[in-house]
C-alpha positions in Angstrom: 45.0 172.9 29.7 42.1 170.2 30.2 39.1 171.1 31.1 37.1 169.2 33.4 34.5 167.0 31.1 37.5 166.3 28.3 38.4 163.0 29.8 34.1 161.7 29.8 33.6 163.0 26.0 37.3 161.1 25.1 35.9 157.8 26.6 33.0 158.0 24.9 34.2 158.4 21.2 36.9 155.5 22.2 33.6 153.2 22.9 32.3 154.4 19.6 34.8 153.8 17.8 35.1 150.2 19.5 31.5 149.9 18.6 31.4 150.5 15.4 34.3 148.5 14.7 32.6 145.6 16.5 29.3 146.6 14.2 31.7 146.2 11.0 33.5 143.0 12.3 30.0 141.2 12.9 29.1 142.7 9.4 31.8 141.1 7.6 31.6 138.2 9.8 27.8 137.7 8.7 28.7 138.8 5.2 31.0 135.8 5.4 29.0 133.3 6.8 26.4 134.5 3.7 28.8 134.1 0.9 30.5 130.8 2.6 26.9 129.4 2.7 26.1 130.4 -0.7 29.4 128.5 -2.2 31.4 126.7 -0.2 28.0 125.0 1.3 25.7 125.4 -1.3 24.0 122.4 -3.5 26.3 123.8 -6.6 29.2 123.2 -4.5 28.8 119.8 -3.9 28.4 119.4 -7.4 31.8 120.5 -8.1 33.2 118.2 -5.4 31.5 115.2 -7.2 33.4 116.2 -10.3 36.3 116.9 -9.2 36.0 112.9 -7.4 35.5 111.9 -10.7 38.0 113.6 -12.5 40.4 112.2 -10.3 39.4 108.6 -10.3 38.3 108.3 -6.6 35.1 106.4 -7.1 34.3 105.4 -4.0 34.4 108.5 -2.9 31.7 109.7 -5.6 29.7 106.8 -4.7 29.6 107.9 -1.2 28.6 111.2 -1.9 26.2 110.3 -4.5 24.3 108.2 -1.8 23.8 106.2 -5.4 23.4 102.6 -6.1 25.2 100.8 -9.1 23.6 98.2 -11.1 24.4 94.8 -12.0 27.6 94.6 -14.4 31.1 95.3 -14.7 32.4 98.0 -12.6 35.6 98.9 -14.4 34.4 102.3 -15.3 33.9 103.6 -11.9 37.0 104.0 -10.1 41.2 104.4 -10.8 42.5 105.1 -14.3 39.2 104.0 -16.6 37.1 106.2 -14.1 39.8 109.1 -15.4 39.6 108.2 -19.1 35.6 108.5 -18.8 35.9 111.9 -17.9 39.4 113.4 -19.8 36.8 114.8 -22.6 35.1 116.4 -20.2 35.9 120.0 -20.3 34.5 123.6 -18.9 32.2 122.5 -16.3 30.4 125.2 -14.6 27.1 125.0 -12.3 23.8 127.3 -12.9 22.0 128.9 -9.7 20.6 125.8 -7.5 16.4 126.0 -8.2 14.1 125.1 -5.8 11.7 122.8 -6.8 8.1 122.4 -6.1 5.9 120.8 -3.7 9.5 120.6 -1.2 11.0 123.5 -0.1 14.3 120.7 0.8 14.9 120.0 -2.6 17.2 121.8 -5.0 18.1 121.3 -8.6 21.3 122.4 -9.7 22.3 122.0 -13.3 26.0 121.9 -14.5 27.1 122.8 -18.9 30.1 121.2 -20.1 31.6 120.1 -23.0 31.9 116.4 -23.7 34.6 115.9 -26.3 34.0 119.6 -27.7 30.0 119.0 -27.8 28.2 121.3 -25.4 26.1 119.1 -22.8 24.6 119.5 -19.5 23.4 117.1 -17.1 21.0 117.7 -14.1 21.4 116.7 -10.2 19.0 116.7 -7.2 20.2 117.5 -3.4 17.9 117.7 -0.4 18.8 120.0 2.8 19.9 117.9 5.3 20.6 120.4 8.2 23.4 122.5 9.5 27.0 122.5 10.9 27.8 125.1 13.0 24.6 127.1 13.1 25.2 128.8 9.9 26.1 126.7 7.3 23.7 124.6 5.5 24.4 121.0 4.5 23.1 119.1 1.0 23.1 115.8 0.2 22.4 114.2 -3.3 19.0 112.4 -3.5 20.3 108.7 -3.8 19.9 107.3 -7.3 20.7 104.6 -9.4 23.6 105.2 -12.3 22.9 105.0 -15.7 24.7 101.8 -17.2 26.1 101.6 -21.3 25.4 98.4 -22.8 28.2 97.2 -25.3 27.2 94.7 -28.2 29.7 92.7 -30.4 29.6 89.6 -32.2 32.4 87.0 -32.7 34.9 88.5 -30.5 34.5 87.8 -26.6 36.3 90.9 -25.5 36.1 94.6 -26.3 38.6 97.5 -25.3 36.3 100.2 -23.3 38.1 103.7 -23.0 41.5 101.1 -23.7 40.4 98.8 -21.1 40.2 95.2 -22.1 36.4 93.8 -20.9 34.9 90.4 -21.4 31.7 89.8 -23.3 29.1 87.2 -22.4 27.0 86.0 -25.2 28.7 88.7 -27.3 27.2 91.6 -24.6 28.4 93.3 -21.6 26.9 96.1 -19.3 29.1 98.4 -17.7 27.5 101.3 -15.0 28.7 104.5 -15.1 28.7 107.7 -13.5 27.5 111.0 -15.0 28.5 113.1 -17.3 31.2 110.2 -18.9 32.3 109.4 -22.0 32.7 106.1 -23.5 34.7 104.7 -26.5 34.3 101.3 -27.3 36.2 98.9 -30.3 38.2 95.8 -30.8 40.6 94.9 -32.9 41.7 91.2 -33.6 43.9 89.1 -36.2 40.7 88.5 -38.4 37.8 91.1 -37.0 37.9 94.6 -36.5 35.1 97.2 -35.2 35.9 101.2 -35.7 35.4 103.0 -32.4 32.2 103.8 -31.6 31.5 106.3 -28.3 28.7 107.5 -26.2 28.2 110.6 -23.4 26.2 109.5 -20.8 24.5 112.4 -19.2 21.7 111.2 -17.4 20.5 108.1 -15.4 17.9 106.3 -17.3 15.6 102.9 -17.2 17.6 102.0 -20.1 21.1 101.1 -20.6 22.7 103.4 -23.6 23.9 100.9 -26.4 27.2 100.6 -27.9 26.6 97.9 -30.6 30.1 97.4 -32.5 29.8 96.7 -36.3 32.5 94.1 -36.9 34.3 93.7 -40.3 36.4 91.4 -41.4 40.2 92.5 -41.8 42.3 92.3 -44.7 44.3 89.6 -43.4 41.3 87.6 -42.9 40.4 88.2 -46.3 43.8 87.4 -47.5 43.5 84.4 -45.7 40.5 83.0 -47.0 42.0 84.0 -50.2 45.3 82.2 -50.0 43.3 79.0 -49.6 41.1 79.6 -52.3 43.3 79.6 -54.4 45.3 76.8 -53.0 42.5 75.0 -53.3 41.9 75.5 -57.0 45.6 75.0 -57.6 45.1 72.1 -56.4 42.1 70.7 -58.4 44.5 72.2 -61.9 47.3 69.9 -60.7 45.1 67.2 -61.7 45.3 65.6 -65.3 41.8 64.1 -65.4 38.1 65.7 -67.3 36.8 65.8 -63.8 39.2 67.0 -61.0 38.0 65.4 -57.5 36.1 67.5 -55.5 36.3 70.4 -57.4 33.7 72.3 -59.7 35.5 72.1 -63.0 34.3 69.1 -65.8 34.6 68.3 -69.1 32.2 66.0 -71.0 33.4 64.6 -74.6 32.7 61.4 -77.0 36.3 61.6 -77.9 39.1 60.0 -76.7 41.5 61.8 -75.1 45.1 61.1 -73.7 45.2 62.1 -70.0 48.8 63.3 -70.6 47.5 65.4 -72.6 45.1 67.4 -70.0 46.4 70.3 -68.4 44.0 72.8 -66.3 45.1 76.8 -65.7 43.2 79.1 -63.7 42.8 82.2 -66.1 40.8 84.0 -62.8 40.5 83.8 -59.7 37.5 84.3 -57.8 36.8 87.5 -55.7 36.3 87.4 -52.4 33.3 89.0 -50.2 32.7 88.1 -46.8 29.1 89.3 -44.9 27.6 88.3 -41.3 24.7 86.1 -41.5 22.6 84.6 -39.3 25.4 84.5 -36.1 27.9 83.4 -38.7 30.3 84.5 -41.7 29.6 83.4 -44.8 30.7 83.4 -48.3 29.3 84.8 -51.2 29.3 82.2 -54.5 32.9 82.1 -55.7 33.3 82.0 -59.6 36.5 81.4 -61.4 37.6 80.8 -64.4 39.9 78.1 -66.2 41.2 77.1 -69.6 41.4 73.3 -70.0 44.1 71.7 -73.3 44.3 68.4 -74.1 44.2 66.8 -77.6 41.4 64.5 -78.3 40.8 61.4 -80.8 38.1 61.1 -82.9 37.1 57.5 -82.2 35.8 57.3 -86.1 38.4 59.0 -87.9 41.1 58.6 -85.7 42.3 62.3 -86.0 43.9 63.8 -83.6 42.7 67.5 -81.9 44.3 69.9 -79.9 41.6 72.0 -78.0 41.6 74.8 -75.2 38.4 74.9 -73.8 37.8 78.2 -71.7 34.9 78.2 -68.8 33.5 79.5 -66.1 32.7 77.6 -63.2 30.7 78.5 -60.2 30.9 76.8 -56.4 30.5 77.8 -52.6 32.6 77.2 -49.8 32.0 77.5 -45.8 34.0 79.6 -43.6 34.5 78.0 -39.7 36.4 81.1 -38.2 38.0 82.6 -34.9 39.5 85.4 -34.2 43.0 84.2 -35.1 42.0 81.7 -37.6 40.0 80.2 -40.6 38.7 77.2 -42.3 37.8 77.0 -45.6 35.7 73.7 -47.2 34.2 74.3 -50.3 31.0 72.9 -51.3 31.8 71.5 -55.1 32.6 68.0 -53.7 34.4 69.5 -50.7 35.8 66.4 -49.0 38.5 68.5 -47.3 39.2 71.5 -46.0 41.3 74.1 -47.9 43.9 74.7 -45.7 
């Protein structure tokens, strides 16, 4: 059986109850809105989302969020499959606390460690408060900037492949902008020139562009090349039965009388080739070779007859007019033509 005040005292713990489930609801709910404003709309946060643009090659999109301006050059690197390639060794990124930073309470530094092809790096960003949605939730905005830019520097070729993107040179140099962190590979490989790969990680802007200068060497099918005519060249001054082969560094001097049937040139070495840069150009170091000359001379007295071979070594230089697919050859020692 009730008695009369049971229905007032059950109300009343009912409200309670609703009350403190109300006071719970609005504590989660403002627990929420805390943890949602510390990460999802934090200055960290946006970080990530500038990454992640990256990562996926959506470079307008970075640009836009990056508020950042891009310096003169060639903007291959900054959006669609190159933009990926610039950031595929990029790997375990992760973002430190945001820091304030002194003098204005707007500004926050948040710094982000990865590794850039296995290398641990880090690079810095700056965002400023710029209000809030909602009420609650704060919004960040990078500080607009100006992107760092890598400077690529080759000589006698007029194209590179960056991250295995073909780009022109101009005047053996080309400047490419970039966005942060990326890496860059840079090399070239041709029918006569070659340069190794050379890379960079850009993880900063800076005043300066980072340089990419290319060491180009000469390939062994240049050298062959130049060898093949060389020696086609020297053939070539053998094959003639005269003391002093036209245009060619080998002579004999004698009082005797010889038979010019009787002359025969042989190359017993040829000369090794070295190739260097020098100057804007490729030259040739001094060739040597070495030949063995018979014939039979007459003493003009006696009237005896000699069968010599006359060994020597004989010294001359030769200049190189080259391309990336091809190669003159005209040596110096009376060099009226080109060895072809």
């Amino acid at each position: 059986m009730k008695t009369p005040n049971s229905t007032p005292i059950a109300a009343t713990r009912l409200a309670l109850r609703w009350a403190l489930a109300a006071v719970a609801v609005l504590v989660l709910a403002v627990a929420g809105v805390i943890i949602a404003n510390r990460t999802l709309f934090s200055p960290a946060h946006e970080v990530k989302v500038l990454q992640s643009y990256l990562a996926d090659g959506q470079g307008a999109k970075a640009l836009g969020l990056m508020q950042a301006r891009v310096p003169k050059g060639d903007a291959v690197a900054l959006d669609g499959e190159v933009l990926k390639r610039t950031q595929s060794g990029i790997t375990d990124f992760s973002t430190d606390k945001p820091q304030p930073v002194d003098g204005d309470s707007e500004l926050r530094t948040v710094t982000a460690h990865y590794k850039a092809t296995g290398v641990d790096q880090q690079s810095t960003y700056t965002l400023r408060h710029a209000g809030k949605s909602w009420f609650f939730f704060d919004e960040w905005e990078f500080e607009p900037s100006t992107l760092p830019s890598v400077k690529i520097k080759a000589n006698t070729v007029n194209e590179v492949a960056v991250n295995e993107q073909k780009i022109p040179l101009e005047a053996g140099v080309s400047s490419l902008p970039v966005f942060y962190p990326s890496v860059l590979d840079a090399s070239f490989s041709t029918k006569n020139f070659a340069a190794d790969t050379r890379g960079v990680v850009v993880t900063q802007p800076a005043k300066e562009p980072v340089e990419i200068a290319l060491k180009t060497q000469p390939t062994k099918a240049f050298v062959s090349a130049i060898n093949s005519k060389v020696k086609k060249y020297l053939d070539g001054c053998a094959s003639q039965q005269v003391l002093m082969p036209s245009g060619c560094p080998f002579a004999y001097n004698t009082s005797a009388r010889v038979d010019s049937s009787t002359i025969k040139w042989d190359i017993a070495k040829y000369p090794k080739i070295d190739v260097s840069y020098y100057n804007g150009a490729w030259v040739l170091s001094p060739l040597t070779t070495t030949a063995n000359l018979t014939l039979t001379e007459q003493d003009l007295r006696t009237g005896v007859k000699e069968k010599k071979t006359i060994k020597d070594t004989y010294s001359f230089t030769a200049e190189l007019t080259t391309s990336t697919t091809e190669v003159s050859v005209v040596p110096v020692a009376g060099g009226e033509q080109p060895a072809q």
